[in-house]
C-alpha positions in Angstrom: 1.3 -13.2 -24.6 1.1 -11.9 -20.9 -2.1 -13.7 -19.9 -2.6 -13.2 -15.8 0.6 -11.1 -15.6 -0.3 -8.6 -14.2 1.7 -7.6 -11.8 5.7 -6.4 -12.4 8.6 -8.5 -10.6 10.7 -5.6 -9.9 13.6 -7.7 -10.7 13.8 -8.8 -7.4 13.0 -12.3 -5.7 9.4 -13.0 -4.5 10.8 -12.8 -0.8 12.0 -9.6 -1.8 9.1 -8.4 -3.3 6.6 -9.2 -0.8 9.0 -7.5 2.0 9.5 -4.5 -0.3 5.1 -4.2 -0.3 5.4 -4.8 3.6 7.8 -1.8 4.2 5.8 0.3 1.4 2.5 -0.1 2.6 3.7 0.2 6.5 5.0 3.6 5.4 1.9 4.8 3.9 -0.3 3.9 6.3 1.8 5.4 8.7 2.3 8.5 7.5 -0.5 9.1 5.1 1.5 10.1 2.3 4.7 8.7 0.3 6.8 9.5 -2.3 8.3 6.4 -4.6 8.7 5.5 -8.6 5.9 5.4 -10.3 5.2 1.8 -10.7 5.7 0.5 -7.4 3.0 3.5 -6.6 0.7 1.4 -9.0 1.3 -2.0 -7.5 1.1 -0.6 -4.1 -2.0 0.8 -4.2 -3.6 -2.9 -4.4 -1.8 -4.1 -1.8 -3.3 -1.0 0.7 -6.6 -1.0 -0.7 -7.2 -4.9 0.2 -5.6 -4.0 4.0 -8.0 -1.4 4.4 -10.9 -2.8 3.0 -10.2 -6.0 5.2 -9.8 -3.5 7.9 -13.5 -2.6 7.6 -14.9 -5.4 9.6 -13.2 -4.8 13.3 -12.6 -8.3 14.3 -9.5 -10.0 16.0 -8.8 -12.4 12.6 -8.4 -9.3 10.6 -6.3 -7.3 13.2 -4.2 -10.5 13.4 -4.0 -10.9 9.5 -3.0 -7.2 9.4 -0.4 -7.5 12.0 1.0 -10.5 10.5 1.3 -8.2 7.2 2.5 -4.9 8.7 4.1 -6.1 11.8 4.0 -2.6 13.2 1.2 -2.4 16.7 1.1 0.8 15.8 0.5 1.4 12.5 -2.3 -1.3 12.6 -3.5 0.5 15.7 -4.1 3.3 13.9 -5.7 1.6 10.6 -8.3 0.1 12.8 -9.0 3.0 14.7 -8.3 6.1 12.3 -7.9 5.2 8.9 -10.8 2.3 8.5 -13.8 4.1 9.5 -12.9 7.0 7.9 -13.8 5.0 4.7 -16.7 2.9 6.0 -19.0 4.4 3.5 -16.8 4.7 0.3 -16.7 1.0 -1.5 -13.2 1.9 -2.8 -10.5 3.8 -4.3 -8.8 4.9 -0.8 -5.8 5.8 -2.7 -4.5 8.6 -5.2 -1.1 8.4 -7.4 -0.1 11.4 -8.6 2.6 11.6 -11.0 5.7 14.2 -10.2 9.1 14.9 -11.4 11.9 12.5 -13.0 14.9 11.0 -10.3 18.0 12.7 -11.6 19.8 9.4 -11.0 17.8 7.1 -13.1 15.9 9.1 -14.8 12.8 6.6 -13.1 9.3 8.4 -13.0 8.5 9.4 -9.7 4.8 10.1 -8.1 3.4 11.0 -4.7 1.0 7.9 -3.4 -1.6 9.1 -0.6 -4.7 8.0 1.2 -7.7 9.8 -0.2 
């Protein structure tokens, strides 16, 4: 049974995992929009919501709890500035997945993972 696993492993170390969220959710937050397989579009979008939801409350711990996650001035600049009050209001769902073609390669499901 697969009680309380809910999240998939990638087939990668945890270290790897956790620096493959960093980079993913750095980029999205950056540029508002990214394209990537469909299941690390799924897992990602947990990993954003919590940032900007903890991004709601403007205080130093959560700027430095973001920084310490994203690790780019910028980017966390611009999700305490930009991104978080646009959704001050809404009490979730900050992200949309939307499914698009198949990688050639692999043959891996691809989708489109954006800030609503």
């Amino acid at each position: 049974m697969r009680h309380l696993n809910a999240r998939r492993k990638f087939n990668r170390t945890p270290a790897h995992r956790r620096a493959l969220f960093r980079n993913l959710a750095t980029a999205l937050l950056k540029h508002g929009k990214i394209e990537t397989t469909l299941e690390k579009a799924k897992d990602l979008r947990g990993v954003v919501e919590r940032i900007i939801t903890m991004a709601k409350v403007d205080n130093l711990h959560n700027k430095r709890q973001a920084f310490s996650y994203l690790e780019e001035k910028e980017v966390v600049r611009k999700l305490f500035s930009e991104i978080a009050p646009k959704y001050k209001e809404r009490p979730g769902g900050y992200t949309r997945v939307t499914k698009t073609n198949v990688r050639s390669g692999d043959a891996a499901e691809m989708a489109y993972i954006e800030l609503v």
